[in-house]
Each structure stands twice: as structure tokens, then as C-alpha cells.
C-alpha positions as CSV (number, residue, x, y, z in Angstrom):
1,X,-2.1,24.1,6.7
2,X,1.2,23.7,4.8
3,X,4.4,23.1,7.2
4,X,8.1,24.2,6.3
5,X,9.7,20.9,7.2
6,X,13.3,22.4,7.3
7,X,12.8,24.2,10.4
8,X,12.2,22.8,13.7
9,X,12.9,19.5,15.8
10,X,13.2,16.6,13.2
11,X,11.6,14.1,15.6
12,X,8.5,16.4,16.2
13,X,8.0,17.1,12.6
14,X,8.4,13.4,11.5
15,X,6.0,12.6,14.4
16,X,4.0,15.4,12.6
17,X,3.7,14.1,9.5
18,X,3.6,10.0,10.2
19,X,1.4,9.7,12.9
20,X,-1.8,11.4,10.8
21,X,-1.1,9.2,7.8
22,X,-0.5,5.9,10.1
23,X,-4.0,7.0,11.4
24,X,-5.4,7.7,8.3
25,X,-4.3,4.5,6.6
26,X,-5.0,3.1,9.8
27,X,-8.3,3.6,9.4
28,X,-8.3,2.2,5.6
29,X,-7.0,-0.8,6.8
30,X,-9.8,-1.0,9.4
31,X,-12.0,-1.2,6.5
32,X,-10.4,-3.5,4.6
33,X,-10.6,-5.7,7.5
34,X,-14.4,-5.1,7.7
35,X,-14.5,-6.0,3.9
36,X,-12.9,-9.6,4.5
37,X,-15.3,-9.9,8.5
38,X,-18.1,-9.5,6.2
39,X,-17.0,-11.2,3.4
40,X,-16.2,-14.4,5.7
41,X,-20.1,-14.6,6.8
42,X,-20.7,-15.6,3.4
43,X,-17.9,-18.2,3.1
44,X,-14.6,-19.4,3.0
45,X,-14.6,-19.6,-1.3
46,X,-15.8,-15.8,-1.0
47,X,-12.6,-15.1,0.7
48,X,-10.4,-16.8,-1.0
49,X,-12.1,-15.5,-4.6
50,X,-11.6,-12.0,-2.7
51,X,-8.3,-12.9,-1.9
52,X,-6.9,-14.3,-5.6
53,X,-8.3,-10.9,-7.1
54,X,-6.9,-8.9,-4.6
55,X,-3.5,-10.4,-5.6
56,X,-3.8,-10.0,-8.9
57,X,-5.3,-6.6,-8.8
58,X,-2.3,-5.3,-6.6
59,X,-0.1,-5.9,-9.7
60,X,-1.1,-3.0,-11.4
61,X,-0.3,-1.0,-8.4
62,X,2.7,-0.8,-10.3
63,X,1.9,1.9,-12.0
64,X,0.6,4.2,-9.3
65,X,4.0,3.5,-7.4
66,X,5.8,4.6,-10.8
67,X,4.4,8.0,-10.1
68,X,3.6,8.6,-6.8
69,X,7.0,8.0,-5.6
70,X,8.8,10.6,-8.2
71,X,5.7,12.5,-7.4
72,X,7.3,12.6,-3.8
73,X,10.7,14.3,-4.6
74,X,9.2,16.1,-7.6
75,X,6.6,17.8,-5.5
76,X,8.5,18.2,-1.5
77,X,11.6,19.3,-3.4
78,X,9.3,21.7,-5.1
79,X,8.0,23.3,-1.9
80,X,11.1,23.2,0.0
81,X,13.0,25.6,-2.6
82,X,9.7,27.6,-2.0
83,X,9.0,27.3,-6.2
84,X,5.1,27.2,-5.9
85,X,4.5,27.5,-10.0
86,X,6.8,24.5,-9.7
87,X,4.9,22.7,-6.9
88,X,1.3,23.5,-8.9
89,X,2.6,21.6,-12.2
90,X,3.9,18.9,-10.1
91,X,1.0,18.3,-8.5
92,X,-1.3,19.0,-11.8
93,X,0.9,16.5,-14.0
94,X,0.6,13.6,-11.3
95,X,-3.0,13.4,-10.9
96,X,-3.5,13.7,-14.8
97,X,-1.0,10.8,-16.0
98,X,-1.5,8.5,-13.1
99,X,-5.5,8.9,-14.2
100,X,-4.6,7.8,-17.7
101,X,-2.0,5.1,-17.0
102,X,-5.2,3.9,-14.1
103,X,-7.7,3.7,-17.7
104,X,-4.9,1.9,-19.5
105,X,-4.4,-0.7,-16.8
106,X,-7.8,-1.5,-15.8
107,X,-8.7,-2.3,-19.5
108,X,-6.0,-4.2,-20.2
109,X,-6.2,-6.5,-16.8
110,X,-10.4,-6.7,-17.4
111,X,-9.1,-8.8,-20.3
112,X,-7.1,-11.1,-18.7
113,X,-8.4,-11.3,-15.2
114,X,-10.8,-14.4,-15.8
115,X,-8.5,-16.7,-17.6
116,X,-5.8,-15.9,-14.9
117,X,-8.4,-16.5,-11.7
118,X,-9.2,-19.5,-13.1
119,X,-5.3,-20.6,-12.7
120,X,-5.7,-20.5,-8.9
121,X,-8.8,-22.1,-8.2
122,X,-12.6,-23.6,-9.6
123,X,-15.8,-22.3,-11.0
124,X,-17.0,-20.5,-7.4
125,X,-13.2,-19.1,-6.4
126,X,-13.3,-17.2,-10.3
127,X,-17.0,-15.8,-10.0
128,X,-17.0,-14.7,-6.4
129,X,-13.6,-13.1,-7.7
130,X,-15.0,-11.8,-10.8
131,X,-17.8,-10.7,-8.9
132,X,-16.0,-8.7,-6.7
133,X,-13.3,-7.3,-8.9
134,X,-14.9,-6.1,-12.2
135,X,-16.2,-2.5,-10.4
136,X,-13.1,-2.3,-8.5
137,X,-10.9,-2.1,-12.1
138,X,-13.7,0.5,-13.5
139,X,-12.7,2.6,-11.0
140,X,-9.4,2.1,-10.6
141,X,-8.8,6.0,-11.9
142,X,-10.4,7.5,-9.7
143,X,-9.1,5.4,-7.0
144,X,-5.3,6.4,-8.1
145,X,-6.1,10.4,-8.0
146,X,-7.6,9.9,-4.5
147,X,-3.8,8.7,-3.5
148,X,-2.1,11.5,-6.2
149,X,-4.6,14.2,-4.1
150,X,-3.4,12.8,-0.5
151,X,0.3,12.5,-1.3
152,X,0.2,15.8,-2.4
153,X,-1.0,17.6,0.4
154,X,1.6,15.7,2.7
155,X,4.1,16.7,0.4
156,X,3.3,20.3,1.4
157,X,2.9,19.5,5.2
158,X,-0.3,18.7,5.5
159,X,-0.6,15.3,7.2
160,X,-3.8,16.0,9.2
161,X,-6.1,16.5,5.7
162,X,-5.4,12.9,4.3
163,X,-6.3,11.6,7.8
164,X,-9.3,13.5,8.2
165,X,-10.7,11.9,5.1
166,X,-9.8,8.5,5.3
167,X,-11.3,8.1,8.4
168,X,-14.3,9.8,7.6
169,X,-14.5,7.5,4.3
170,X,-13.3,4.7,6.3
171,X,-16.7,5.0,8.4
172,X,-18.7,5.6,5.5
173,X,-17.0,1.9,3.8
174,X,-17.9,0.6,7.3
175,X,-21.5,1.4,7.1
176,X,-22.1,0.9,4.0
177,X,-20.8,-2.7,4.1
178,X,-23.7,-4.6,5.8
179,X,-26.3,-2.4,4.0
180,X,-25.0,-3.1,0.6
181,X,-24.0,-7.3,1.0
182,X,-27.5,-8.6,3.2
183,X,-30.3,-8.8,2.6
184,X,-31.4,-8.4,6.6
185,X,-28.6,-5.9,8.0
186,X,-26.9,-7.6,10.9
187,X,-27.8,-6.4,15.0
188,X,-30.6,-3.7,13.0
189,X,-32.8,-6.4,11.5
190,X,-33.8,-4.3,8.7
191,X,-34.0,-4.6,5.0
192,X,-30.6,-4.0,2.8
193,X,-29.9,-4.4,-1.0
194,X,-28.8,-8.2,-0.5
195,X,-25.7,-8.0,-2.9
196,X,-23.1,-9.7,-1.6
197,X,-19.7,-10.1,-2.3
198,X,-20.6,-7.6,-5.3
199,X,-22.3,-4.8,-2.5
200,X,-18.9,-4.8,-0.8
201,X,-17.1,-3.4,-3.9
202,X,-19.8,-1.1,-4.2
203,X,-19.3,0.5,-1.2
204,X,-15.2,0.8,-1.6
205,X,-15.7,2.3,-4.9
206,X,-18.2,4.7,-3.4
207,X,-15.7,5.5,-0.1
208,X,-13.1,6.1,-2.6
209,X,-14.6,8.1,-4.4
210,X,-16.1,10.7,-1.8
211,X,-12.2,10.8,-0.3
212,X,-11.3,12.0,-4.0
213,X,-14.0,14.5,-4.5
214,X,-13.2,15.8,-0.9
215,X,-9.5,16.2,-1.3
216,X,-9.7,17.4,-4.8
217,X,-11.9,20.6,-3.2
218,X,-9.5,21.2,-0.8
219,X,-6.2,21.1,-2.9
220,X,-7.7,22.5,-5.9
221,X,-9.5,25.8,-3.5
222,X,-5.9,27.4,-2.7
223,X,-6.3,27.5,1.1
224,X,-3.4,25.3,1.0
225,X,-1.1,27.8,0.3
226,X,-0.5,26.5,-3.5
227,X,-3.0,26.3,-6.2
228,X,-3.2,24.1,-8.9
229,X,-5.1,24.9,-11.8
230,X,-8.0,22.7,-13.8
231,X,-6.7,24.1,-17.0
232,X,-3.6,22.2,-16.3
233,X,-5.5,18.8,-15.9
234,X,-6.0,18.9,-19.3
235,X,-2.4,19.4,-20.6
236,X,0.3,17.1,-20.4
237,X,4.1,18.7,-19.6
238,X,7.1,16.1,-21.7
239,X,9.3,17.2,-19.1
240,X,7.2,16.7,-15.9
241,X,5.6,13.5,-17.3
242,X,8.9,12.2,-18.2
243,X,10.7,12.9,-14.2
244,X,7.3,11.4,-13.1
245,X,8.1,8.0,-15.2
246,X,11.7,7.8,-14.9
247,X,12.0,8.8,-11.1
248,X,9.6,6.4,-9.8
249,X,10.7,3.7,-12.7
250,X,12.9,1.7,-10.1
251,X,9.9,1.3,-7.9
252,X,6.8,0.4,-10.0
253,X,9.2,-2.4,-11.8
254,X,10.0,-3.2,-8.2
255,X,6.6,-3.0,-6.9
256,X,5.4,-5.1,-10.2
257,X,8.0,-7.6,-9.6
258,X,7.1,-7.8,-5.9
259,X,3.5,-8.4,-6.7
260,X,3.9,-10.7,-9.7
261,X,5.8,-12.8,-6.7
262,X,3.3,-12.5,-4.2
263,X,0.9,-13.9,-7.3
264,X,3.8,-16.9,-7.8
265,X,3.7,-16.9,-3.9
266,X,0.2,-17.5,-3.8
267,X,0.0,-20.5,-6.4
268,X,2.0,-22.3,-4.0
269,X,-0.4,-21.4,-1.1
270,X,-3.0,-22.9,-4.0
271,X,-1.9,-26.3,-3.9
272,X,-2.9,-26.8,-0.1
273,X,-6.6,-25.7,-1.1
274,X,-9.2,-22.6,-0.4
275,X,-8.3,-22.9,2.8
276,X,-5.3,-22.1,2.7
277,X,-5.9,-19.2,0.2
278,X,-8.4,-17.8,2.7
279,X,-5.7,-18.0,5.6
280,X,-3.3,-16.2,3.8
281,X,-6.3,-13.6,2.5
282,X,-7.5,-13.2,6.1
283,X,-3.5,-13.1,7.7
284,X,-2.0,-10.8,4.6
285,X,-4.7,-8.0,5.7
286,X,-3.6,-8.2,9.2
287,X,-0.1,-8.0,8.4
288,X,-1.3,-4.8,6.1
289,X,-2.8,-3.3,9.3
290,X,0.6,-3.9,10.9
291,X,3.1,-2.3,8.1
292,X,0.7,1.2,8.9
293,X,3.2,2.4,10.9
294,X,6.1,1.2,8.7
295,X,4.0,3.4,5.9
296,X,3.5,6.2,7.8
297,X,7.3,6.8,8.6
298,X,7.9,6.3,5.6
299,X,5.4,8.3,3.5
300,X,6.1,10.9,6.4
301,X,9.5,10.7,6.6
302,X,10.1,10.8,2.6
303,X,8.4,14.4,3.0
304,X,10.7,15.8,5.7
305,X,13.6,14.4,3.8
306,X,12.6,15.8,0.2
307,X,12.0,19.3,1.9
308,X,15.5,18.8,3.3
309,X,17.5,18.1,0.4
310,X,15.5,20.9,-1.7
311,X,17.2,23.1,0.8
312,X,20.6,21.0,1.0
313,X,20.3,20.1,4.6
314,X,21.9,16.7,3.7
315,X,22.4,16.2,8.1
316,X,18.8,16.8,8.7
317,X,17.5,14.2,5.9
318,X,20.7,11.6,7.8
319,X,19.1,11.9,11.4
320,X,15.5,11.8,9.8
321,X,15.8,8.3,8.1
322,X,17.6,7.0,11.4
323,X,14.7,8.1,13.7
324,X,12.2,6.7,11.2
325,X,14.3,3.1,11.0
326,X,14.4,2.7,14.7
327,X,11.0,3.8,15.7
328,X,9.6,1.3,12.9
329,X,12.1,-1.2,14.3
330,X,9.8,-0.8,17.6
331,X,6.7,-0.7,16.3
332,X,7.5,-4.0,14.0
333,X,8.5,-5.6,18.0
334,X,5.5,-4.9,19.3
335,X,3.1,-6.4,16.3
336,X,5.4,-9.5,16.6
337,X,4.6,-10.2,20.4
338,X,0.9,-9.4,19.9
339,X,0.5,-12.3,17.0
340,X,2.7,-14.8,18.5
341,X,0.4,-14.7,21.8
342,X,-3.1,-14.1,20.2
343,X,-2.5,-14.6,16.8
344,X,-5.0,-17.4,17.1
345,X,-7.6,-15.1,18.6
346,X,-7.1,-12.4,16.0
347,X,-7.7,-15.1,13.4
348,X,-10.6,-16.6,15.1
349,X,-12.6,-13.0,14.5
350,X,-12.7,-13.4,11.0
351,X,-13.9,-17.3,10.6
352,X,-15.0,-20.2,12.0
353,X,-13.0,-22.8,9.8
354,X,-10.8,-24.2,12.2
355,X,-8.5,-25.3,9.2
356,X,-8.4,-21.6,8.0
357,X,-7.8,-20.5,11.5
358,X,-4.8,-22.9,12.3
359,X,-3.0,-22.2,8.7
360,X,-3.8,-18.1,9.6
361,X,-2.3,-18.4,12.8
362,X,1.2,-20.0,11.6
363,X,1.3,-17.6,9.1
364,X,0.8,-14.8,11.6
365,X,3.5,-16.6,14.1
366,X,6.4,-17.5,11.5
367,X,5.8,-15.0,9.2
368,X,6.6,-12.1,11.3
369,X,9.6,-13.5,12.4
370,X,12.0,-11.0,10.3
371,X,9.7,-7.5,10.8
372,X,11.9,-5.9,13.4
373,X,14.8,-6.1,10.2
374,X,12.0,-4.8,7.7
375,X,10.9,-1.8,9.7
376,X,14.3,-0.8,10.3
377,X,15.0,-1.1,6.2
378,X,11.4,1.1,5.8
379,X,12.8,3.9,8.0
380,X,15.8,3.8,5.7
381,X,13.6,3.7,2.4
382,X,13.0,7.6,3.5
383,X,16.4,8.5,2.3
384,X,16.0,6.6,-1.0
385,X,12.1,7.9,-1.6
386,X,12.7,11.8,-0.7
387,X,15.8,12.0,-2.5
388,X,14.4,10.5,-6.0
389,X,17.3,7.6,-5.6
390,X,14.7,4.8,-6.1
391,X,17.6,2.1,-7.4
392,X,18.6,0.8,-4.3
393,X,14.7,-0.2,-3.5
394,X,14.6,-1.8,-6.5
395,X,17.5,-4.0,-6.3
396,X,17.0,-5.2,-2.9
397,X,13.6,-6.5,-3.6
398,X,14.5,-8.1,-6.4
399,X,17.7,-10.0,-4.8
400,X,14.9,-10.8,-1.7
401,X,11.8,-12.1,-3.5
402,X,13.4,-13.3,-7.1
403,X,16.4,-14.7,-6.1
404,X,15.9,-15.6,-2.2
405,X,11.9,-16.3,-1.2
406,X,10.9,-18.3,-4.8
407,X,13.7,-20.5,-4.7
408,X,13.2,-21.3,-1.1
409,X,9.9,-22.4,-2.3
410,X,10.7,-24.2,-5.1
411,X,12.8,-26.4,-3.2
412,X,10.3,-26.7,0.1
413,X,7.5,-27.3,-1.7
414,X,7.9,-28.2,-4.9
415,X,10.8,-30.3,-4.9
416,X,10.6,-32.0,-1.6
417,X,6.9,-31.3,-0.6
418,X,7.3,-29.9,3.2
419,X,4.5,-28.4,4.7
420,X,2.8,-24.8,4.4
421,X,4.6,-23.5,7.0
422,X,7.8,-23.3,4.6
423,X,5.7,-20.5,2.7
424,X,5.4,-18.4,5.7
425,X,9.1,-18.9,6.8
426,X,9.8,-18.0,2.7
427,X,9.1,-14.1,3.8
428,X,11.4,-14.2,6.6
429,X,14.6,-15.3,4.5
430,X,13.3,-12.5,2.1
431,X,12.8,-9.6,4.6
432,X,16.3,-10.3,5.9
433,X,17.9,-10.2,2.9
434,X,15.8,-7.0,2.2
435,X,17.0,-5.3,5.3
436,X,20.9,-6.1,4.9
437,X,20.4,-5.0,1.0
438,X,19.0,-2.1,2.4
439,X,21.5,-1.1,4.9
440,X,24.5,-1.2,1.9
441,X,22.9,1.0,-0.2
442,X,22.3,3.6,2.7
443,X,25.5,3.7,3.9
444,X,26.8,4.4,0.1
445,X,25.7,7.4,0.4
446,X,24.9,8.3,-3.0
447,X,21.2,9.3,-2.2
448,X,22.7,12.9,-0.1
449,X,23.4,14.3,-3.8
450,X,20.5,13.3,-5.7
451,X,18.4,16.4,-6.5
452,X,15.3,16.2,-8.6
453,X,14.1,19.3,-10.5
């Protein structure tokens, strides 16, 4: 069911709309960690041949930020000036161009991808890569519209659908797993399709594609309350298209940028071996599984503040975004105590290598150092996100990663060749700066009186 956000207690409806998405991405991230369990029986080059592509594949996430985060404003301010022709082009327009720019962006990095793999590593760390990542790009549209379908049902309210089917997928991925990459299936001691690395791409590409098929139905069968048309899959609108790029512009150069750094970041972790690579593979999925709740508040939060500006209840989107930064703030505590006591253990569940282990652990330990700051700067990110004021996100990622973190370890590592653990403690100087950045821009103000239409 669809949910007018601008009625109601704020802290219910952000609990609401956050806490189905944390347990829906929740359960993604599950799977993602059953991907790299799995993928560490094989070995430690499979993970960090996973782990390089994964990297560089997250590059072109770019591109779906571009759009799903003007997609946000374009589509909650929409619905909250109760403009349902407007909230059905929206909605139409942002699956359609983020399906081509998808097309465009998987050809382009299926070019490159080999050459650039091979910058990080040898012969096995590029094919079980290449292995792993060419039927990921192929389906890289389809991949994009499942996020376009889910954002837009939260955008109306509904934060239970998304969840619904990214757990069910989630299982499905989980299943699918073993019985795709063995040849015996682990505990069952039956036959599977022995296809390794390759088998657990198959069955992500096949997870993500039931949770678009699924979604599609439901936003596409007007029980939702809006109903956009097929017909208008097939047209592009200039002046949709264009709010869609120009919106979200700040955040897909900032989420390029960010990613290109985490590539740069990465080359670094490179010159202490596979090891290390498959450390920081192994830790930077559990650190995903810990920013859920940082996603959720925002995702869910961004909704109930969009709504509230469409309606011009600028006090309603201000006490929002400060209940989403503290209870992140809290959430971001708690992840930080669990690692630094059994961060060890949690990395011990995913290998045996006691060299991959130890380097996991310390990144775990030091690099969580700064998340309280970061969750609180997420909650904030609300404001920026539902209002269409993207800038400030942009800049203070930039100042953080580009002029903080990669200096930090050009000097460390480069320059006076410290240890590893200078890479973890790298993120820490770059989420504080990101926080304080943060907290400027949000008490400016300018994001009350930024109205997308």
C-alpha cells in the first residue's frame, strides 16, 4: 500500500519506511556474504579476483546513482503534491534511461575490464575475475531497473514490497549458490552443475532478475495506487530525462569519484599481495552489511522528507533528518563494539588463511573507528537527497577521499612505506572529514527551499 508521509508521527513513519528496506537490503547483503563464504572454499585468488572486479564494477554504479537519486525527489515530490500523471512519468522515465545508460556502461567497461584487472594482480586473479564478471555486466540493465522498480515503490510509501522481494530473492541467491559452483553440493552430497566462481554469478543474475520481474508486476498492475504505463517505456520525455541527469549529476560524479578511489585505494592494498586483496574483499562486505542501517535511514528517510517538502513542511523534513542522524549514529556504535571484540571470529567464517584473517581483522578494528561520525552525516544526507540539493554530498566526498584519504596514503605507503594498517586508518581521517563537511552544508540551510518539479 502507498503511505501519505506528511501525516502522522515522523519517528513512526521513518521507522516505517527504513526498517523494511534495512531488512530487505539486509537480506541482499546476506547474500553477498554467501557469494564471498562460498567463493572462499575455492580459494583465496578466487576472492581476491571477485574482489578486483567487484571494485571496478562498482564504478559504473555511477550512473545508476545519477538517476536514482533525482529519481527520489522527482518521484516523492510527485506523490506528496498528490500529481499521480506526474508520479507515473517519473517513474516511467527512470526505469527507461537508467536501462539504456546500464547497456551503454556495460559495453563500454566489457572493453576495458581485462587490461585494467590485469593492473591489480596475475594470470589467476584476471580469469577468476573475468570469469566472474563478464555475466554480471550483460545484465547490468536489468539489474539497474530492479533498483529503479524498488525505489519507486518506497517513494510512494511502500517499504514492505522491496523487502518482501529481496528476501525472497535473497533465499533463492542462497540456494542457488552451492547448486550452481560444486560439483557435489555441500551437507546434501548430491550432484550440482560444478561451475564455480562462474555458477555464483549465475545465480545473482538469475536472483536479480526474478526481483525485477516481480516488482515490475506489482508497480506496473495499479494496485499501488499509481499506474504507469508500458507505452511510456518506450518514449523518452527531454524534460524528465534532463531533471533525472542534472538532479542526481552531483551524486553519480560523486559516487564515480568515490569508487575510482576505492579502485586507487585498492592498488595500494595490491602491493601487500592476494592476501591482502582478499582481506579487504572479505572485510568491505562486512562493513556493507553494517552501512544497512545507514541505507535504510537514508533511502527511508529521503522519502518522508521529499513528501514533506512537496507539501512545504520544511519543520517536518528538519526533525526527520535529525532522527535519522542520531539513530544511525547508534547503530554505527553498536557495529563498532561488535568488530573490535569478534572481529577476528567474524573473519575466521569466511577463510582459513591466517594471513587473510589477521589483515581482515585490523581492517575491521581500525577501520570502523570514525562510523559513529558517518552515520550521523547519513542521517543528514536525507535533507540533501529528498530535497534534490545533491551539491553538498558531492563536495564533501570529494574534500574526504581526493584531497584527505589518497594523500594520507601516498605519504604512508608510498613515500615512507608503513604498514597496511595505514590503509584502514586512511578511511577514518576520510569519514571525519565527511561528517564535519556534512554538518556545514546542513546547517546552511539552502536544502529547505529546493523544490524539484
Amino acid at each position: 500500500m502507498t503511505r501519505d508521509l506528511t501525516k502522522g508521527n515522523i519517528f513512526k513513519n521513518l521507522i516505517i519506511m527504513s526498517v523494511p528496506t534495512m531488512i530487505g537490503f539486509s537480506a541482499q547483503m546476506v547474500y553477498d556474504l554467501v557469494d564471498i563464504f562460498w567463493i572462499g572454499k575455492i580459494s583465496s585468488d578466487a576472492i581476491a579476483g571477485v574482489t578486483v572486479f567487484t571494485t571496478l564494477f562498482w564504478v559504473i554504479e555511477a550512473l545508476n546513482e545519477i538517476i536514482g537519486v533525482s529519481s527520489i525527489s522527482l518521484i516523492s515530490q510527485a506523490f506528496g503534491r498528490k500529481n499521480i500523471k506526474e508520479t507515473n512519468l517519473a517513474i516511467e522515465q527512470t526505469i527507461t534511461f537508467k536501462f539504456i545508460m546500464a547497456a551503454l556502461a556495460a559495453i563500454i567497461l566489457s572493453i576495458f575490464l581485462e587490461p585494467i584487472m590485469g593492473l591489480f594482480g596475475g594470470e589467476d586473479l584476471v580469469n577468476n575475475g573475468l570469469e566472474y564478471g563478464y555475466i554480471r555486466m550483460f545484465f547490468l540493465p536489468i539489474m539497474f531497473s530492479s533498483y529503479s522498480v524498488n525505489t519507486a515503490l518506497r517513494c510512494i510509501g511502500d517499504s514492505y514490497t522491496p523487502m518482501f522481494i529481496m528476501i525472497f530473492v535473497s533465499i533463492v541467491n542462497i540456494i542457488l549458490d552451492p547448486i550452481m559452483m560444486f560439483e557435489t553440493i555441500p551437507l546434501l552430497n548430491v550432484p550440482g552443475l560444478n561451475l564455480g566462481i562462474f555458477g555464483a554469478a549465475v545465480a545473482t543474475i538469475i536472483s536479480q532478475s526474478i526481483a525485477f520481474i516481480i516488482g515490475f508486476y506489482i508497480l506496473f498492475s495499479g494496485k499501488r495506487g499509481i499506474k504507469p504505463s508500458l507505452k511510456g517505456l518506450f518514449k523518452l520525455n527531454f524534460h524528465i530525462d534532463k531533471e533525472l541527469i542534472t538532479i542526481g549529476l552531483p551524486n553519480g560524479v560523486e559516487v564515480f569519484l568515490r569508487n575510482i578511489s576505492n579502485t586507487l585505494v585498492l592498488s595500494f592494498v595490491a602491493f601487500y599481495g592476494n592476501s591482502a586483496i582478499a582481506a579487504n574483499g572479505i572485510a568491505g562486505r562486512i562493513f556493507g552489511f553494517a552501512f544497512l542501517p545507514l541505507i535504510g535511514f537514508s533511502m527511508g528517510g529521503s522519502a518522508v522528507v521529499g513528501q514533506s517538502l512537496g507539501a512545504n513542511m520544511i519543520k517536518r523534513s528538519e526533525k526527520t533528518t535529525k532522527i535519522a542522524s542520531l539513530v544511525s549514529a547508534a547503530f554505527m556504535m553498536i557495529f563498532t563494539i561488535i568488530v573490535v571484540f569478534f572481529g577476528n571470529n567474524i573473519m575466521a567464517l569466511f577463510t582459513q588463511d591466517p594471513e587473510v584473517i589477521q589483515h581482515g581483522t585490523d581492517f575491521l578494528i581500525y577501520g570502523s573507528i570514525g562510523l559513529v561520525f558517518l552515520g550521523y552525516y547519513f542521517g543528514l544526507t536525507t535533507a540533501f537527497s529528498g530535497s534534490g540539493y545533491n551539491f553538498p554530498i558531492f563536495v564533501s566526498s570529494i574534500i574526504s577521499r581526493w584531497a584527505v584519504q589518497l594523500p594520507c596514503l601516498l605519504i604512508a605507503i608510498s613515500i615512507f612505506d608503513l604498514p597496511i594498517i595505514w590503509i584502514w586508518l586512511s578511511y577514518v581521517f576520510g569519514d571525519l572529514m565527511e561528517t564535519f563537511i556534512g554538518i556545514i552544508f546542513y546547517k546552511q540551510g539552502k536544502w529547505k527551499y529546493k523544490r524539484v518539479k
